[in-house]
N, C-alpha and C positions, 0 to 999 in steps of 0.2 A: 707474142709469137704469131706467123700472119699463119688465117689458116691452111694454106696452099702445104704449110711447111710441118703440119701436125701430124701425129701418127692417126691411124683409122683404127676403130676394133669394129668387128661385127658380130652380130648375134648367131649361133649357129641354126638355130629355129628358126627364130623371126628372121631372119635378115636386116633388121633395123641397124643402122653404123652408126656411130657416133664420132667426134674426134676427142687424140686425148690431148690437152693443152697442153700438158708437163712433158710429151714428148714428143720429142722431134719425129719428123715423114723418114717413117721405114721403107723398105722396098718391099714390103707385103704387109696385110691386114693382120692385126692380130684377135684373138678368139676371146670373146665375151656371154656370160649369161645374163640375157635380159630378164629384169621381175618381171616383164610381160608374156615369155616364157611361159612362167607358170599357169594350172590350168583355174587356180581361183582368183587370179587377175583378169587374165585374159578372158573370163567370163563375166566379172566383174564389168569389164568396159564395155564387150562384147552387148551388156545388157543396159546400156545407153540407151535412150529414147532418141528420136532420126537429130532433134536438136541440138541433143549435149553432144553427138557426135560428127556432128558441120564441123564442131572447132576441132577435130582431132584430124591430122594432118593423114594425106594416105600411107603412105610409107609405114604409119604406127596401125589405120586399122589393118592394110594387109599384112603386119606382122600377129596383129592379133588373131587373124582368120588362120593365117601358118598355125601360128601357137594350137589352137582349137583343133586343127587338122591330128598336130603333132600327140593332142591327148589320146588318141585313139590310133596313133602309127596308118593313119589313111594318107600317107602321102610315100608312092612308091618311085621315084625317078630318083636320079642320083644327081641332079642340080643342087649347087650349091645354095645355101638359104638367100643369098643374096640377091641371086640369080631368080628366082620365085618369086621374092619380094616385086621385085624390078615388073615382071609379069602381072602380079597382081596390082601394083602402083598404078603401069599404064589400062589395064583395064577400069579402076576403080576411079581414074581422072578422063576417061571417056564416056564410061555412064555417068545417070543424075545420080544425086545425092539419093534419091528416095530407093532407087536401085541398090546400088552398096549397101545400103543401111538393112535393106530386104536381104540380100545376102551372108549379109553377118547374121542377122537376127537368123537365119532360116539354118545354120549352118549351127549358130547355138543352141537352136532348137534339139538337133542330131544329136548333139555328142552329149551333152548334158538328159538327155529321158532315160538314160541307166547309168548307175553309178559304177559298173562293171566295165571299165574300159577294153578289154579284151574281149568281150561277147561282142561290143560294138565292131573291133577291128575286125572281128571274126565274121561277121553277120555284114557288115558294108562293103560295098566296092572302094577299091583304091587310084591312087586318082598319080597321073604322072603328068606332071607339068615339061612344059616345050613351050617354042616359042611362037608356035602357032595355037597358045592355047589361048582363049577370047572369053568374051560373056557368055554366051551360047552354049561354050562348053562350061562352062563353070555352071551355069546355071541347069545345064542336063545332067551332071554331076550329081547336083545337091538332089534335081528328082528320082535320078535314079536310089540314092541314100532313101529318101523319102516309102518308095516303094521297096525297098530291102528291107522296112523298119515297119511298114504298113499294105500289106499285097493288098493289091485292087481286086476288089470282087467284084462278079459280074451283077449290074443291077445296084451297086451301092455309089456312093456318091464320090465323086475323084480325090482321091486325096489331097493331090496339089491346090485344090480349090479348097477344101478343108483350113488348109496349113496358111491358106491367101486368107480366107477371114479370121482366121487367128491374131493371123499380121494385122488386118487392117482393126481388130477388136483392141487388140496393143496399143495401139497407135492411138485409138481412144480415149480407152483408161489413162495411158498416158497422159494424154493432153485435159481427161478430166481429173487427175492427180494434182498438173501443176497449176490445174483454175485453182483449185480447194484450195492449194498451200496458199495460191494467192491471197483468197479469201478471205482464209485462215489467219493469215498475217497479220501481227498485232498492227495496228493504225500506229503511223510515228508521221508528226510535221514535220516539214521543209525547215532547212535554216532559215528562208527568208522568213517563214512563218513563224518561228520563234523568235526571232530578231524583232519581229513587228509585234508580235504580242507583248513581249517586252518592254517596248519602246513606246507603243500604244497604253501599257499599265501605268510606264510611271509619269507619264503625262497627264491622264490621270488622276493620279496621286498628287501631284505636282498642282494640277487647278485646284484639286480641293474635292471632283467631282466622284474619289472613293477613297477609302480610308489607306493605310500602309499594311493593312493585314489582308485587306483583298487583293491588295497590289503583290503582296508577297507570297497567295494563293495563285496568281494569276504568272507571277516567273517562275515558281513553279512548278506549274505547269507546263510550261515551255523550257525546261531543261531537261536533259537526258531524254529518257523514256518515260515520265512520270504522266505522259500523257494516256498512255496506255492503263491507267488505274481510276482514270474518271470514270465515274458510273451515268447511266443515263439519267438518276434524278439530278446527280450536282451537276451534270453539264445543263439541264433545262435550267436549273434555281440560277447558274449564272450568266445564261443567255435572258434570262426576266431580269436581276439583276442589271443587267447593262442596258437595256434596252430601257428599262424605265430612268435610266438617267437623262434622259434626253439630250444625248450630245453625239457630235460627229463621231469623233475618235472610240465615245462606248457603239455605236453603234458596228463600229470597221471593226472592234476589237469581238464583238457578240457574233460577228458575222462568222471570222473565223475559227470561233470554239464551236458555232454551228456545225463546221466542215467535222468534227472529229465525228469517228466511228468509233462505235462501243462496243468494247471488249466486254464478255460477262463475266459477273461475280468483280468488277472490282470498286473501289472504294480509295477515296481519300481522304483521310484522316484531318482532322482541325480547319472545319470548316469554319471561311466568313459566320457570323452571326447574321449578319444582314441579308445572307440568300436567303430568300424563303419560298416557298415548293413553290413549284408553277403550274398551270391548270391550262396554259393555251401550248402552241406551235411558235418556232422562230419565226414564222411567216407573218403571223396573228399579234404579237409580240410588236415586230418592225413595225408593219401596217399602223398598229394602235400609237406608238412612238413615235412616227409622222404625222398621225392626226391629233397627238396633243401639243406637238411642235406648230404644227401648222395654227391649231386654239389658241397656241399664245400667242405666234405672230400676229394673229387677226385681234386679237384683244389689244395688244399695243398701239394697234394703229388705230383703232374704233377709239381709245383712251388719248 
């Protein structure tokens, strides 16, 4: 069914429409409750960091900012929610991203500091949207809110700037939350990386230059997640290991068990016999591996 021909519903809060595919274009919209409506969604998203909410279309954050309004009856005009939306859309795709997201976040701030919704409606100014309503109002709104919520005293520090490094402490934490998850992050190889470890083991295995039990330590290791349970002494035992074999392919294959990062406390079970502990660095390791590669070539040709 093409869209031109679909029915529309709208939200009576948010304004958000949707179309409905099962049925055919009515000659009017009909009435829907968006879960965004509610006010433990609507806070939910509301409480996005400025990044998780670039991907969130404006149409959905000014339904959310409605919604948020709507938890506290601060929105007194008789426009229809659609109509609101449409006002908050064009304001919200003429400011920057970091403006909107200061918005929502300043606006979540209000309604959520008392869990009394009605002290709030009672205690805040209300707000009537038109179509001369812009940033400027919207943004003398949320202060005026701010100052119904916290009176300026004479000699004490502005609130609005108060409530501005809050935001930008947010913004912070935030952004120092999603280093740490980073951080945090169990270590997993690349496909190509396992594909090559693999492929580099049973070659390998193949010359002769390791057994089928380290080869089969070594796919292992490059399947699923198992890379995430090497501890730092078997990755050293089998970066010594490989390196003392003196060949190309161990030495590509020692490189890239170099690259893993170690998780603690882990361990894997049914070790080669033949790793045995190590006392230097991968660096120390390589180096020595080229200088007895290089002693034998020179020995061959002195012979």
């Amino acid at each position: 069914m093409e869209q031109t021909k679909q029915a529309t519903a709208i939200c009576t809060v948010t304004g958000i429409s949707l179309k409905l595919a099962d049925l055919p274009k009515l000659p009017f919209a009909l009435e829907y409750d968006s879960p965004l409506r509610k006010y433990r969604n609507a806070i939910a998203i509301a409480s996005l960091s400025a990044t998780e909410l670039k991907e969130i279309t404006v149409e959905i954050k000014a339904g959310i900012f409605l919604a948020l309004m709507n938890s506290c009856s601060l929105i007194e005009d008789h426009l229809p929610a659609v109509k609101r939306n449409s006002i908050l859309s064009g304001i919200f795709n003429e400011a920057s991203h970091n403006t909107s997201t200061d918005i929502i976040h300043a606006l979540r701030r209000i309604v959520e500091c008392r869990s009394d919704k009605k002290w709030l409606s009672d205690r805040l100014p209300h707000f009537d949207f038109s179509f001369e309503t812009n940033l400027e109002s919207i943004e003398q709104y949320l202060e005026d809110c701010r100052d119904a919520l916290y009176p300026k005293k004479e000699g004490s520090l502005v609130v609005h700037d108060i409530l501005a490094k809050l935001l930008e402490e947010e913004r912070k934490l935030t952004a120092q939350r999603k280093a740490e998850e980073k951080k945090n992050k169990p270590f997993a190889f690349t496909v190509s990386q396992k594909e090559n470890i693999k492929r580099l083991a049973s070659e390998l295995k193949n010359a002769g230059v390791i057994g089928a039990k380290a080869c089969s330590i070594f796919h292992h290791i490059a399947t699923g997640t198992n890379v995430s349970l090497v501890s730092e002494e078997q990755k050293a035992r089998y970066i010594q290991f490989l390196t003392e074999k003196e060949d190309d392919a161990a030495k590509s294959l020692a490189l890239i068990i170099g690259s893993i990062k170690i998780n603690k406390n882990n361990n894997i079970e049914d070790e080669a016999d033949s790793f045995i502990k190590p006392k230097k660095t991968l660096a120390q390791m390589l180096e020595e591996a080229q200088q007895r590669k290089a002693a034998k070539e020179k020995g061959n040709q002195d012979g």
